[in-house]
C-alpha positions as CSV (number, residue, x, y, z in Angstrom):
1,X,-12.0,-22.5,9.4
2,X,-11.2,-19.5,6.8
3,X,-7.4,-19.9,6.8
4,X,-5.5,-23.0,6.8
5,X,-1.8,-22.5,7.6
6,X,1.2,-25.0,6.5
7,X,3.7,-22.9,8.6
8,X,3.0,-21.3,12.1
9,X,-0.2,-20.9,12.5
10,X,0.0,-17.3,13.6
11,X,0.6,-14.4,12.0
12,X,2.3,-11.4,14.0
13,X,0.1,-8.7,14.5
14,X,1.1,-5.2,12.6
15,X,1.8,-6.6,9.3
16,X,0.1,-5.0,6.3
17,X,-2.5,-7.2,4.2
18,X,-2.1,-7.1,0.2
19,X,-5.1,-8.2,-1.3
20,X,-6.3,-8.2,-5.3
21,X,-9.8,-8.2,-6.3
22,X,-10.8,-10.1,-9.9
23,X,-11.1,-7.2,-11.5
24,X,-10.9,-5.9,-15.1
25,X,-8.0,-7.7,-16.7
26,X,-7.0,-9.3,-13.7
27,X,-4.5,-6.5,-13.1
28,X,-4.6,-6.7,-9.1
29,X,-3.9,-10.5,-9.5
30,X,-1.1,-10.0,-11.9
31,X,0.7,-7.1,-9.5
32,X,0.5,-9.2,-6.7
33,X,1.9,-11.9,-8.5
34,X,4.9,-9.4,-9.2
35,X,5.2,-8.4,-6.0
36,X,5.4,-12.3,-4.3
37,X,7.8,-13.4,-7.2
38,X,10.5,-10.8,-6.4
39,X,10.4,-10.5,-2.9
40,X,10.7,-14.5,-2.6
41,X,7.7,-14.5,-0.2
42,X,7.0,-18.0,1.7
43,X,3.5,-19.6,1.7
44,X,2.4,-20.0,4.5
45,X,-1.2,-21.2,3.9
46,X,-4.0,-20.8,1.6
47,X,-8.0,-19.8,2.5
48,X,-10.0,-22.5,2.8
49,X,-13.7,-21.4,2.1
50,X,-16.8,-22.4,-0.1
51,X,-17.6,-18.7,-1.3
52,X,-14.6,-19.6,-4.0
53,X,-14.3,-22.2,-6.7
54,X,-12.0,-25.3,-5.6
55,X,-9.1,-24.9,-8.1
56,X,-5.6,-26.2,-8.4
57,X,-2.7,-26.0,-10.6
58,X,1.1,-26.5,-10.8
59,X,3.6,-24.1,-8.5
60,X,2.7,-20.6,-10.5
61,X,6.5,-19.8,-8.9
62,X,8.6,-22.2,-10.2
63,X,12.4,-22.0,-10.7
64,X,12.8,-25.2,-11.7
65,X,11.6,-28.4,-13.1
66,X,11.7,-30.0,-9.0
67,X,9.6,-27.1,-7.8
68,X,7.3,-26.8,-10.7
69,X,5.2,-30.1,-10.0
70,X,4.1,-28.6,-6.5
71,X,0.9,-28.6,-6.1
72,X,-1.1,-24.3,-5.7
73,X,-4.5,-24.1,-4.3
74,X,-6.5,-21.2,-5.8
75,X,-6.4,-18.7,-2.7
76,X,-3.1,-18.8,-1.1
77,X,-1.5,-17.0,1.6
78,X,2.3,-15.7,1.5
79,X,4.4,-13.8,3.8
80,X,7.3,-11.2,4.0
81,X,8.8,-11.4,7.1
82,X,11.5,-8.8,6.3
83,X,8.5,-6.4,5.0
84,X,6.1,-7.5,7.0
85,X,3.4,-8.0,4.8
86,X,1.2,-10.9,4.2
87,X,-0.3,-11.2,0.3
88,X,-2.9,-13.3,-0.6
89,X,-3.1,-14.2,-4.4
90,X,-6.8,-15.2,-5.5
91,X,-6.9,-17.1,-8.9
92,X,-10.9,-18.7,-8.1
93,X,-13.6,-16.9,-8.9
94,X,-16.4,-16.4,-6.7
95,X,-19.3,-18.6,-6.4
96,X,-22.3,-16.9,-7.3
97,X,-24.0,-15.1,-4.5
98,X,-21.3,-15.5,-2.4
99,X,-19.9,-12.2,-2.4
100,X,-21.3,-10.7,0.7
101,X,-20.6,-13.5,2.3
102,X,-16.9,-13.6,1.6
103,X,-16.4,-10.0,1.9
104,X,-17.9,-10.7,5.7
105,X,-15.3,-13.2,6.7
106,X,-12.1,-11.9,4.9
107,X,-13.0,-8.7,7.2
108,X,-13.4,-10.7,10.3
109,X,-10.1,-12.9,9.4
110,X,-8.0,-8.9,8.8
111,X,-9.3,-7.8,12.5
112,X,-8.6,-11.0,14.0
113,X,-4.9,-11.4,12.3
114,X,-4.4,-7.9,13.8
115,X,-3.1,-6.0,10.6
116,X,-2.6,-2.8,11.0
117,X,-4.1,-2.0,7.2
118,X,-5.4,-3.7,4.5
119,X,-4.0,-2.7,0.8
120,X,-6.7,-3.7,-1.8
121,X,-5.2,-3.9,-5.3
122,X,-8.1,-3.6,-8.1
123,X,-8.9,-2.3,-11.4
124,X,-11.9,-0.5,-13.1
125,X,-13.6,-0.2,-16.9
126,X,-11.7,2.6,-18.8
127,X,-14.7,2.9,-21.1
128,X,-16.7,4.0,-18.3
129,X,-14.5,7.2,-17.2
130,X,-15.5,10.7,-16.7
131,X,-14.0,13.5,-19.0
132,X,-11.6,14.8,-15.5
133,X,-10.5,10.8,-15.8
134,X,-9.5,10.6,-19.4
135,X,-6.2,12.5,-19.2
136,X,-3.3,12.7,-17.1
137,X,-2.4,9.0,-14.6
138,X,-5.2,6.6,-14.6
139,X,-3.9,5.6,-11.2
140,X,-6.5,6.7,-7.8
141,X,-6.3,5.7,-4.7
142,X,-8.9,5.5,-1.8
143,X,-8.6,5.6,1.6
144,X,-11.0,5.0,5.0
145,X,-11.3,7.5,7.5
146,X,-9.4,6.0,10.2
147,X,-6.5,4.8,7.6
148,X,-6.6,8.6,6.4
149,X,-5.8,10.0,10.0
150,X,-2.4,7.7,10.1
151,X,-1.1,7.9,5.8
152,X,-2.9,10.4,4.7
153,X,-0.4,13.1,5.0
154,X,2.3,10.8,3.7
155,X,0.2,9.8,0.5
156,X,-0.7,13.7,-0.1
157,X,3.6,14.4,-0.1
158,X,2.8,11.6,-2.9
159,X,1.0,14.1,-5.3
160,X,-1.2,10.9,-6.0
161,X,-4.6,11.6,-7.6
162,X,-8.0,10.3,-5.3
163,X,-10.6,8.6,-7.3
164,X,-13.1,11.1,-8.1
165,X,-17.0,10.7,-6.8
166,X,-19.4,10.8,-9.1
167,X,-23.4,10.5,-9.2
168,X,-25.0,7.1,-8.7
169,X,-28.1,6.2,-9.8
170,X,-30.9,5.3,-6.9
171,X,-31.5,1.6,-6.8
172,X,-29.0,0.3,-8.9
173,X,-25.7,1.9,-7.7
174,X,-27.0,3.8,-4.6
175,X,-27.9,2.0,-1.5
176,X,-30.8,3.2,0.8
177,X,-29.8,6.0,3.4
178,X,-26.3,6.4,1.1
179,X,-25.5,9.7,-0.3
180,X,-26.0,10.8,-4.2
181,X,-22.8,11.0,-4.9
182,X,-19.6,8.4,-4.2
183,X,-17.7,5.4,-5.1
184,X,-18.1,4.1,-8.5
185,X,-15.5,1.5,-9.6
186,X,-17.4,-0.7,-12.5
187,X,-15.4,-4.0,-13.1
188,X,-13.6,-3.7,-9.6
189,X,-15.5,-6.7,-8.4
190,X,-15.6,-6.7,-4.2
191,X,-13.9,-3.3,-4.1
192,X,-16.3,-0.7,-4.0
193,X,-18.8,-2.8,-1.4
194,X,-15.6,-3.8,0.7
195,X,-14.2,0.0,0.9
196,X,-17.9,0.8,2.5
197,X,-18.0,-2.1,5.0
198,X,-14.5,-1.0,5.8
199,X,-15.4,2.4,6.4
200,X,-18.8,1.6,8.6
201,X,-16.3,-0.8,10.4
202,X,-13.6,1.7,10.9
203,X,-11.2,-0.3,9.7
204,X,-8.0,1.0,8.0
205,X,-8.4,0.3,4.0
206,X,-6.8,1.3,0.8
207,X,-7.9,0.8,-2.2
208,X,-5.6,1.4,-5.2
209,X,-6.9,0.9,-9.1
210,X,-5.8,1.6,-12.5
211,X,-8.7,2.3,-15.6
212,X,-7.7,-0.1,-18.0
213,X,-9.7,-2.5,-20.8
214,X,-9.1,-6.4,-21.1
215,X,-6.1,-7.3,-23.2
216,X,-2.8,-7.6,-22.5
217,X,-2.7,-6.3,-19.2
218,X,0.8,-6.6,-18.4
219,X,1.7,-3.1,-18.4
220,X,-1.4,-2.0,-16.3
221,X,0.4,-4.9,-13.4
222,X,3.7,-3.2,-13.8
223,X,2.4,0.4,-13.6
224,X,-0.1,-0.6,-10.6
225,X,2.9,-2.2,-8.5
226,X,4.9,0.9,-8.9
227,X,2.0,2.8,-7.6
228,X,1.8,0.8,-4.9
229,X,5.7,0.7,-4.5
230,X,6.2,4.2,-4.4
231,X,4.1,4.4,-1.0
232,X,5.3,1.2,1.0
233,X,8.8,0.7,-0.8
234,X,8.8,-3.1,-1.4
235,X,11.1,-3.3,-3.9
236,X,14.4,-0.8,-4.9
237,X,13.9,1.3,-7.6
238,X,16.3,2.5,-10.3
239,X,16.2,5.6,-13.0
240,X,15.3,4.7,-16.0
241,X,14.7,6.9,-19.3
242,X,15.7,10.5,-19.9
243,X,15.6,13.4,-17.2
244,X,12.8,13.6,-15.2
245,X,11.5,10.2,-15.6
246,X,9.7,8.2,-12.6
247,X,12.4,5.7,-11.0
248,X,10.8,2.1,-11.5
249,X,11.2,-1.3,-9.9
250,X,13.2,-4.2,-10.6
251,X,10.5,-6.7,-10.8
252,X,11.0,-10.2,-11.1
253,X,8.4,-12.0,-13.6
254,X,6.8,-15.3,-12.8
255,X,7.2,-18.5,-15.0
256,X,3.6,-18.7,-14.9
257,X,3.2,-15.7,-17.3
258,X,4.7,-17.2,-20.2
259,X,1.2,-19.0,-20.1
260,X,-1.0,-16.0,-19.5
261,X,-3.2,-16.3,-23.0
262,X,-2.5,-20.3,-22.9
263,X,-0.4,-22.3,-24.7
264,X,0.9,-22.3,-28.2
265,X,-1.2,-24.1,-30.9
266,X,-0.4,-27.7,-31.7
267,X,2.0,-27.9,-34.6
268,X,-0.5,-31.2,-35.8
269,X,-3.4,-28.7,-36.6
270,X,-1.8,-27.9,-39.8
């Protein structure tokens, strides 16, 4: 079984999927974390599977020190009944040549849950940009042909930028019978191979990413949530800044992420 549930074991169909790739800085992980924390979603469940690493860890959620001992798996499933959304937050890496294999049966597990889209929240290598992507937002989006014929004219009213094709290179980024030019997002881990399968499927996918480099990548999680906010409105925004300035979210930060780059250093060193 790919999903075991704690709650119902059911999930309404219609609800929109959130899912983060490991990516470049972990960015899609971190936004989705944003996005759980402050809309108080419930777990529900977590996948079980052998394409990922077993993992555990302490509640990454906590509010207190009751809560903080419970036990998180390292896929887990959450839900927003009021939004109807259902996020799943990945923290386990792959196992090696398991890819395809995963990318196959978290497909299967969207058309069987019955979502009616699937929002995939990545990121890509800023050092690998073209000169049209150095400037201006470093925010695309990407959408599949069927999910284009239901949002695309709401996304357009967004003035949002689509990530630009470019030229791939025949037998390392190009796939036989696929076109010279298309999808490149280096560092984006299942994205760009789970955006094709989703278009040959004709299943509705969007796939939003920011450039960014490792580091701190808190402000790439922040400015990738409102990106995502300003199309499906999760969370109310408020003015901030002088005149003209985009209204941002009130995001809620984890506890977790005051251990982001581990803990401090043992006083006893010195």
């Amino acid at each position: 079984m790919f999903v075991s549930c704690e709650k119902e074991p059911n999930i309404p169909k219609g609800y929109t999927l959130l899912l983060p790739a490991v990516s470049v800085g972990n960015v899609g992980q971190l936004a989705v974390d944003l996005i759980i924390h402050t809309l108080g979603m419930e777990r529900i469940g977590y996948l079980h599977t052998d394409c990922l690493l077993p993992m555990v860890g302490n509640n990454p959620f906590s509010t207190s020190q009751e809560d903080a001992s419970q036990l998180a798996t390292g896929t887990e499933v959450y839900r927003s009944v009021e939004k109807n959304i259902v996020a799943v937050q990945q923290r386990a890496p792959l196992v090696r040549g398991k890819q395809c294999e995963f990318r196959r049966r978290l497909l299967e597990w969207a058309k069987q849950c019955g979502f009616s889209r699937v929002v995939l929240l990545t990121s890509s290598h800023a050092y690998e940009r073209i000169d049209t992507q150095m400037t201006g937002t470093q925010l695309r989006y990407l959408l599949t042909p069927e999910l284009q014929q239901t949002v695309g004219k709401a996304v357009g009213e967004l003035k949002w930028t689509e990530l630009e094709r470019r030229r791939l290179y025949p037998g390392v980024e190009q796939r036989d019978g696929e076109e010279q030019t298309g999808v490149f997002i280096p560092g984006g881990g299942i994205a760009r191979k789970f955006y094709q399968e989703c278009c040959e499927a004709g299943f509705p996918l969007a796939v939003l990413l920011t450039f960014c480099a490792e580091g701190d990548n808190i402000p790439d999680a922040f400015s990738l949530a409102n990106y995502l906010n300003q199309w499906l409105q999760l969370v109310p925004c408020k003015k901030s800044g002088g005149k003209g300035a985009t209204p941002q979210a009130e995001w809620k930060i984890p506890s977790s992420w005051t251990l982001l780059f581990g803990s401090t250093y043992p006083p006893d060193l010195y």
